[in-house]
C-alpha positions as CSV (number, residue, x, y, z in Angstrom):
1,X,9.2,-21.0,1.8
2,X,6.1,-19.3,-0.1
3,X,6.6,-19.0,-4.0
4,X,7.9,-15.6,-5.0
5,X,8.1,-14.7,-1.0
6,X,10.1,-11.4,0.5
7,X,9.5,-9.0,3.4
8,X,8.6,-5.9,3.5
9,X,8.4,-5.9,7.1
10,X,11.9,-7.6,7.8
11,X,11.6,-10.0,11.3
12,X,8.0,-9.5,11.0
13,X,5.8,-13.5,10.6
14,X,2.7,-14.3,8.3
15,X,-0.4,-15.0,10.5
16,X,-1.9,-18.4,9.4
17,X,-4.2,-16.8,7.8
18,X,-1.9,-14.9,5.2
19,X,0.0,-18.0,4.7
20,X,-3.1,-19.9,3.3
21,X,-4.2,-17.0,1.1
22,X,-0.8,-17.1,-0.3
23,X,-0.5,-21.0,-0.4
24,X,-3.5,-20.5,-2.7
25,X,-1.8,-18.6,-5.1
26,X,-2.6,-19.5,-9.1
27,X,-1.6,-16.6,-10.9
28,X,1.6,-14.8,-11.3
29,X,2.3,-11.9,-9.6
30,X,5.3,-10.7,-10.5
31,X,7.6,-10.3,-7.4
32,X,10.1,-11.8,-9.0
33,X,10.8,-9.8,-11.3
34,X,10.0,-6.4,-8.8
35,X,13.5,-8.3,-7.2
36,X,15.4,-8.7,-10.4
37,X,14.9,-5.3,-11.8
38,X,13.6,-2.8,-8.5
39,X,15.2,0.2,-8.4
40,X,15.6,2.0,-4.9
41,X,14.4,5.2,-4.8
42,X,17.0,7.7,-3.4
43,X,14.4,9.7,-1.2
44,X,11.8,8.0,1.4
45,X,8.5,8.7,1.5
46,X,7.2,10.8,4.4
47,X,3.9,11.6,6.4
48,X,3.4,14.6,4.3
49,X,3.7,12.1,0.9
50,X,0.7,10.5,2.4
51,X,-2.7,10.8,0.1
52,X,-5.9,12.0,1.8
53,X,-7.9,8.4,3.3
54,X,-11.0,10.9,0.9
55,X,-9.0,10.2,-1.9
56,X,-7.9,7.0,-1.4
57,X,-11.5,5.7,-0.8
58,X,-12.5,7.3,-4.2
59,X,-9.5,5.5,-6.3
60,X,-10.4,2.1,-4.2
61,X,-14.0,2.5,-5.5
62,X,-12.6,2.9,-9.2
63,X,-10.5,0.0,-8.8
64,X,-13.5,-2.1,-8.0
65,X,-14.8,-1.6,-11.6
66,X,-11.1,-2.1,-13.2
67,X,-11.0,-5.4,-11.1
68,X,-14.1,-6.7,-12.5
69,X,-13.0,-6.0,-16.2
70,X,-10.8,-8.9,-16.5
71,X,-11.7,-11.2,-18.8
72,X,-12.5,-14.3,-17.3
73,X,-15.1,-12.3,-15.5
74,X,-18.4,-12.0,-17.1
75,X,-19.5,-8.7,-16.5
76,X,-23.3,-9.3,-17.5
77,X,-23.6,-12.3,-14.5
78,X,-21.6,-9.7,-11.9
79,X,-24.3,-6.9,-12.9
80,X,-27.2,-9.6,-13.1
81,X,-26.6,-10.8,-9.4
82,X,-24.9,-7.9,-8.0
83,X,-27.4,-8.0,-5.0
84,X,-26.6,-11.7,-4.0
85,X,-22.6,-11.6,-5.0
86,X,-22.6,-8.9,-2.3
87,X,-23.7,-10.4,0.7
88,X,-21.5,-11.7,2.9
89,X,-19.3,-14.3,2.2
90,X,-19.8,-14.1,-1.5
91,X,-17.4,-12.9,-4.0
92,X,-18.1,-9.2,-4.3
93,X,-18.4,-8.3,-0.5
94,X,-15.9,-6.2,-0.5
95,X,-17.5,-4.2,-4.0
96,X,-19.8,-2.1,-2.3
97,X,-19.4,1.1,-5.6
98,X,-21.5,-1.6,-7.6
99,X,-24.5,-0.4,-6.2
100,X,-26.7,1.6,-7.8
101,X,-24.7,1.3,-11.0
102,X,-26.3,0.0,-14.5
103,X,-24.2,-2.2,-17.2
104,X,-24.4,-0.2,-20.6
105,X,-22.0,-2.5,-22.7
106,X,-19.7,-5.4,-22.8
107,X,-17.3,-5.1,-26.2
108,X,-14.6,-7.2,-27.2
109,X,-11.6,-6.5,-29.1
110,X,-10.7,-8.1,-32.5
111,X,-7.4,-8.6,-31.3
112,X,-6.7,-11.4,-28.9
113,X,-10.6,-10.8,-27.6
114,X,-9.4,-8.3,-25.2
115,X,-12.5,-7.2,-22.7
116,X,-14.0,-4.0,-22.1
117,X,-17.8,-2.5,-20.7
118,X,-18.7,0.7,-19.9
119,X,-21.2,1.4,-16.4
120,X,-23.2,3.9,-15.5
121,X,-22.9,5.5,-11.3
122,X,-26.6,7.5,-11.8
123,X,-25.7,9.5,-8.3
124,X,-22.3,10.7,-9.2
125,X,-23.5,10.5,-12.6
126,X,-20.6,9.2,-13.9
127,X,-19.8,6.8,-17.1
128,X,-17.1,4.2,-16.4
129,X,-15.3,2.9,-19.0
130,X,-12.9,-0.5,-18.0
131,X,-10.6,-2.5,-19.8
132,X,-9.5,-6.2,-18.9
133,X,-5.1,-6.7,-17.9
134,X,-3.8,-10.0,-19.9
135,X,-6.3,-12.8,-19.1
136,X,-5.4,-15.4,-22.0
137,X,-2.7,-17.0,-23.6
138,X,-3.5,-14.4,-26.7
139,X,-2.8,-11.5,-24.7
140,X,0.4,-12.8,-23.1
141,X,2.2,-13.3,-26.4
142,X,1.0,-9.7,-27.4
143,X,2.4,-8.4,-24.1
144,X,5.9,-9.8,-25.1
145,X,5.8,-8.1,-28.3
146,X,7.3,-4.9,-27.1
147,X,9.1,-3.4,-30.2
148,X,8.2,0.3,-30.4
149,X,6.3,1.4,-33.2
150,X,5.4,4.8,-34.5
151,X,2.3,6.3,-32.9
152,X,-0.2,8.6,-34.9
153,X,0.3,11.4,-32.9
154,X,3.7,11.8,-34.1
155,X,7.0,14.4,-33.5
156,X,8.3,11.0,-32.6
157,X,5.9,9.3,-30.1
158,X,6.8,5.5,-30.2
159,X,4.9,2.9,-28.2
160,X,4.4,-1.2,-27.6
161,X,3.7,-2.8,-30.5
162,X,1.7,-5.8,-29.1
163,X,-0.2,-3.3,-26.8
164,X,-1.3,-1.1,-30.0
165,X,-2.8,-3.7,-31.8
166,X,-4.8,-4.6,-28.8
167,X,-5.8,-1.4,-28.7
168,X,-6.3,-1.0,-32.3
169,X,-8.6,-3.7,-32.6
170,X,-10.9,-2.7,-29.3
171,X,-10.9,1.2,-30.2
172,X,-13.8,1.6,-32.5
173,X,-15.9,-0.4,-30.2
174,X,-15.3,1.6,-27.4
175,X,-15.2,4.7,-28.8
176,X,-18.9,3.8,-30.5
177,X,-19.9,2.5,-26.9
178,X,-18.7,5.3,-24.9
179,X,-20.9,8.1,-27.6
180,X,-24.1,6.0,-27.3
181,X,-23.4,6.5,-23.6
182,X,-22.9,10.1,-23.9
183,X,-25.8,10.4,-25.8
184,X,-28.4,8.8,-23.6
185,X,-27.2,9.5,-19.9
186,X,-26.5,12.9,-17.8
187,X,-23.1,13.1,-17.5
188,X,-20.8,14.5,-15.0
189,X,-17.7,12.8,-15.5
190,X,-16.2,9.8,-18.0
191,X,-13.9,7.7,-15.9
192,X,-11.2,5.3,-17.3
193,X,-9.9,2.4,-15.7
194,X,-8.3,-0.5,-16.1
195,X,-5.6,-2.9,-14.2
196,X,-2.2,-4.0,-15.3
197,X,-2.7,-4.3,-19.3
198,X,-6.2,-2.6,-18.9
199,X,-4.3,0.4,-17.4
200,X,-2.3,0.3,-21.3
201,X,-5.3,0.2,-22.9
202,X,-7.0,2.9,-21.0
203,X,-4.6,5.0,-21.3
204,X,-4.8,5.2,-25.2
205,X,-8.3,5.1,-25.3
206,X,-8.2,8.0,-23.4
207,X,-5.8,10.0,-25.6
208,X,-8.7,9.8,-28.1
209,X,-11.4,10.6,-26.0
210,X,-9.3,13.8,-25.8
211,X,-9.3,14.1,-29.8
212,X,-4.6,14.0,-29.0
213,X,-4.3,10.6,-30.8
214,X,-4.9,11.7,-34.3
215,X,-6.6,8.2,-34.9
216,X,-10.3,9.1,-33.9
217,X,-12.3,10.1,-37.1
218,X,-14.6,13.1,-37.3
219,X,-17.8,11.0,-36.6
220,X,-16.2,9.3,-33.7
221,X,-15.3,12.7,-32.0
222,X,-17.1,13.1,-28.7
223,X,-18.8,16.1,-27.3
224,X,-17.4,16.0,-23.1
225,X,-19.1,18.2,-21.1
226,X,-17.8,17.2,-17.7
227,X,-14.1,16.0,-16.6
228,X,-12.1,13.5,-18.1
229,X,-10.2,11.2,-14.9
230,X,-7.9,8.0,-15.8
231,X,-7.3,5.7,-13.1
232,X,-5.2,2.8,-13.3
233,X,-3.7,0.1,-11.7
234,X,-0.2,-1.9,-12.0
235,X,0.2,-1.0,-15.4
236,X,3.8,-1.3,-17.2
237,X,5.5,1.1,-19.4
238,X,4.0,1.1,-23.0
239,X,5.7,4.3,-24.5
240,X,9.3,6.1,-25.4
241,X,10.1,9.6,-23.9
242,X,8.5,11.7,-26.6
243,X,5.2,9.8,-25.9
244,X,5.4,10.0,-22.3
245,X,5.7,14.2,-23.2
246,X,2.7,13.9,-25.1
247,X,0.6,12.3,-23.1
248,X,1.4,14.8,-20.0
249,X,1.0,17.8,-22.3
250,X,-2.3,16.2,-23.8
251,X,-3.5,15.8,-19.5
252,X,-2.6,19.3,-18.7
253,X,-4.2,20.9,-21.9
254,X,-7.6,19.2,-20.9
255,X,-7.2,19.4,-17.4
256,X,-7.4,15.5,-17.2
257,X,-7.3,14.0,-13.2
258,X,-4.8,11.6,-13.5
259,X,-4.0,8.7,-11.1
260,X,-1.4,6.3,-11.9
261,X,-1.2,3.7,-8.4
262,X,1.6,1.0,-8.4
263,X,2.1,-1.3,-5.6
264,X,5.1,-3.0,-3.5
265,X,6.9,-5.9,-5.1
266,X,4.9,-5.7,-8.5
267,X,7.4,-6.3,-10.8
268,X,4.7,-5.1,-14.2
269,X,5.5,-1.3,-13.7
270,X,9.1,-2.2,-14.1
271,X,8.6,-3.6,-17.3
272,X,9.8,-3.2,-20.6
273,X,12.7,-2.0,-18.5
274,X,13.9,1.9,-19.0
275,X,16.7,0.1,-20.4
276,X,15.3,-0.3,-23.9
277,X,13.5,3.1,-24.3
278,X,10.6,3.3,-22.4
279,X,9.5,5.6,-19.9
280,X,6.3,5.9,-17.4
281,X,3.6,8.6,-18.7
282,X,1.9,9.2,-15.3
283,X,3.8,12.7,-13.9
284,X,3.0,11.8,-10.5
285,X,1.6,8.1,-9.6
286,X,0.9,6.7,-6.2
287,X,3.1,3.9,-4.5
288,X,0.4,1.7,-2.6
289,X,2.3,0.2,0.9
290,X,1.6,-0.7,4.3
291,X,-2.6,-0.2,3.5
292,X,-1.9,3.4,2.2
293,X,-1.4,5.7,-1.0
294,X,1.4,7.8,-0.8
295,X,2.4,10.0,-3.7
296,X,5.8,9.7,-5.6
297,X,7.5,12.9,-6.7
298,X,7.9,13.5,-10.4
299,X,11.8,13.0,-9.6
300,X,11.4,9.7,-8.9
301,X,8.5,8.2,-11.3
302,X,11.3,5.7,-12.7
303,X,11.4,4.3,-9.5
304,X,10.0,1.0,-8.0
305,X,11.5,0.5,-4.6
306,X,10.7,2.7,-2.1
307,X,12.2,3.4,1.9
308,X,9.8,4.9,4.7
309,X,10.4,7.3,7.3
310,X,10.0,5.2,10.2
311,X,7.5,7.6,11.7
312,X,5.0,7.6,8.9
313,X,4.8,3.5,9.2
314,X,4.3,3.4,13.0
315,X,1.7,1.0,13.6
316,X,1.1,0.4,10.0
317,X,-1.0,-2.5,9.4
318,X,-1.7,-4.5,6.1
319,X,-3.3,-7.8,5.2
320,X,-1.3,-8.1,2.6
321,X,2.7,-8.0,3.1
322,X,3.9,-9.6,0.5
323,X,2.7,-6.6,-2.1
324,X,2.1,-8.4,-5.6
325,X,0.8,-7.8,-9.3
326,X,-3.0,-8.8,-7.7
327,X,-3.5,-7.2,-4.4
328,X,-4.3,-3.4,-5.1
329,X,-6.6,-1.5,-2.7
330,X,-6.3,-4.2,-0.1
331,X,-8.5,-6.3,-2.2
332,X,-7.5,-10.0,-3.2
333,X,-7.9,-10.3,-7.0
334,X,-6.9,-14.1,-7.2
335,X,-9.5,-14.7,-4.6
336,X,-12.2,-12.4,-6.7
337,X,-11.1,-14.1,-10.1
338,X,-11.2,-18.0,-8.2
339,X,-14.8,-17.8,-6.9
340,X,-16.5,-16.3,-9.3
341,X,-15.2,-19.0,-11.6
342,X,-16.8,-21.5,-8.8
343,X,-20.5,-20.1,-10.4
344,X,-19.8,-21.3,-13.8
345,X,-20.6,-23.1,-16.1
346,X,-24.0,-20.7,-16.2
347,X,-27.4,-21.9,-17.7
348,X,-29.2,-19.1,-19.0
349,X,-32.6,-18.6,-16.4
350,X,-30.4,-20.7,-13.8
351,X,-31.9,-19.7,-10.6
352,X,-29.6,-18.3,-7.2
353,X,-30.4,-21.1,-5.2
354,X,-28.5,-23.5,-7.6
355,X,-25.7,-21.0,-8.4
356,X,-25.2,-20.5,-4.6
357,X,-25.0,-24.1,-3.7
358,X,-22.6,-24.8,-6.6
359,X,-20.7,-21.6,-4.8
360,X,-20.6,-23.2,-1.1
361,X,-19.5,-27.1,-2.5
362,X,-16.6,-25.6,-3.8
363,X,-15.7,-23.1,-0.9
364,X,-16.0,-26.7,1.3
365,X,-13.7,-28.1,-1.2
366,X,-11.1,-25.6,-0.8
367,X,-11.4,-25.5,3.0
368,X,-10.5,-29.4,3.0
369,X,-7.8,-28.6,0.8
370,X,-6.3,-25.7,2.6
371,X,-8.0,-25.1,5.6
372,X,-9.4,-22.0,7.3
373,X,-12.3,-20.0,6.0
């Protein structure tokens, strides 16, 4: 039986293919722990909990960006051969909001070298700003550290220790980053995003771009002329109730779109357990399933396991059934992470051809290994 495997279509197989994408499997993505601490929602989720395919599309084209945040991804090779990585076959196939988008910035943390870059979309004329989840042993120990500590905001706002200092340590950068954006490109709206840990980060970071951190200093303040969106992915709990207050209060005062999106059998979002303190700060995430968003009511954001009303899963087709900490919007992020390793080590000037054949001796490599394509 596959590492970590359950059903959440019960009787239904694997196609051959599924099973080698799961064989391949490095990285951890938490199911076990989604079956050690899941908690069954009491209500299912129906047709009309469904989120508009409009929508969906727009929060899948985010995720591309959080995706390619992680830190063993070097965001200035992605950007310098966005054209080639794109075509088919190649890593970033499936990455089509890329286009037409600039690099501004790749800043690291003084903490555990935590990753982060900010992009420019010049037709939506939009800023993106993405932070990397855990990608190094540093980070794991941090994640770990989950005492809650007082937050600057106050009236009893406690958060994760080991995810504050990782913020700490990245916010000046980011904060300096995002203003020289500001200040040089037309901007409509300042998107934040981030997966798993990148989700934590983002989520502070974005407290203080809404001057409701009390940690941003008067000539870090920002002058936001358009809308203020946070999207993230997988991310865990990372505050105590009167945090979580905060943060929804400091969203609705500045009229913040806010897009939380867990996924089946990720066990992150159920971590640091409710148990201990913490709560979720997103007043209404999204539960990603069977290929689809569907919202979760605010009654039930403490929730992890969710039923269906048979008629709203009718024909419901997904690639990839086993849910997991690395699958969001139908993407693979193992398989992203794996072959754009396969380009490295880089030589500065080193031309496509040689970067491309390096790519296909390994993709025969792994074909011997596994099979398939």
């Amino acid at each position: 039986m596959l590492k970590g495997m359950t059903s959440l279509f019960p009787g239904r197989g694997l196609t051959e293919a599924q099973r080698r994408m799961y064989r391949l499997e490095k990285e951890e993505n938490f199911r076990w722990i989604a079956r050690i601490l899941a908690k069954p929602a009491p209500e299912p989720l129906h047709s009309s909990d469904l989120v508009d395919p409009v929508l969906q599309e727009e929060i899948s084209d985010i995720g591309q960006f959080a995706e390619i945040a992680h830190g063993t991804i070097n965001p200035e090779f992605i950007w310098e051969h966005v054209s080639h990585l794109s075509e088919p076959d190649y890593p970033l196939r499936l990455y089509r909001a890329l286009d037409g988008s600039t690099l501004l910035d790749v800043f690291h943390g003084s903490v555990a070298n935590l990753q982060g870059y900010i992009a420019y979309r010049s037709e939506a004329k939009q800023v993106i700003v993405a932070f990397s989840g855990t990608s190094a042993a540093a980070q794991a120990v941090k994640t770990v550290q989950f005492t809650l500590v007082q937050h600057p905001s106050g009236g009893g706002c406690r958060v994760h220790s080991g995810f504050w200092s990782m913020y700490v340590g990245i916010r000046d950068v980011a904060m300096s980053s995002l203003q020289k954006a500001l200040k040089e490109h037309e901007v409509r709206d300042v998107v934040i995003t981030g997966h798993s840990m990148g989700g934590v980060i983002g989520s502070f970071f974005c407290l203080d771009v809404l001057g409701e951190s009390g940690t941003v200093s008067e000539d870090q303040s920002l002058s936001l002329t358009g809308k203020v969106k946070l999207v993230i992915f997988g991310s865990p709990r990372f505050g105590n109730t009167a945090f979580s207050k905060h943060f929804q209060d400091a969203v609705d005062r500045h009229q913040v779109k806010e897009q939380s999106i867990r996924i089946y059998n990720d066990g992150v979002p159920q971590m640091p357990p409710s148990l201990v303190g913490y709560r979720h700060v997103s007043r209404t995430p999204f539960y990603f399933a069977y290929g689809r968003l569907w919202r979760i009511s605010p009654s039930q954001i403490e929730y992890s396991l969710f039923k269906f009303d048979p008629q709203a899963i009718e024909d419901a087709v997904d690639s990839f059934p086993l849910g997991g900490h690395n699958y969001y919007n139908s993407r693979d992020m193992e398989l992203l992470q794996r072959r754009i390793k396969w380009f490295h080590p880089i030589t500065r000037g080193e031309l496509w051809e040689t970067l491309k054949a390096r790519f296909h001796q390994k993709l025969l490599e792994e074909q011997k290994t596994h099979g398939g394509g």
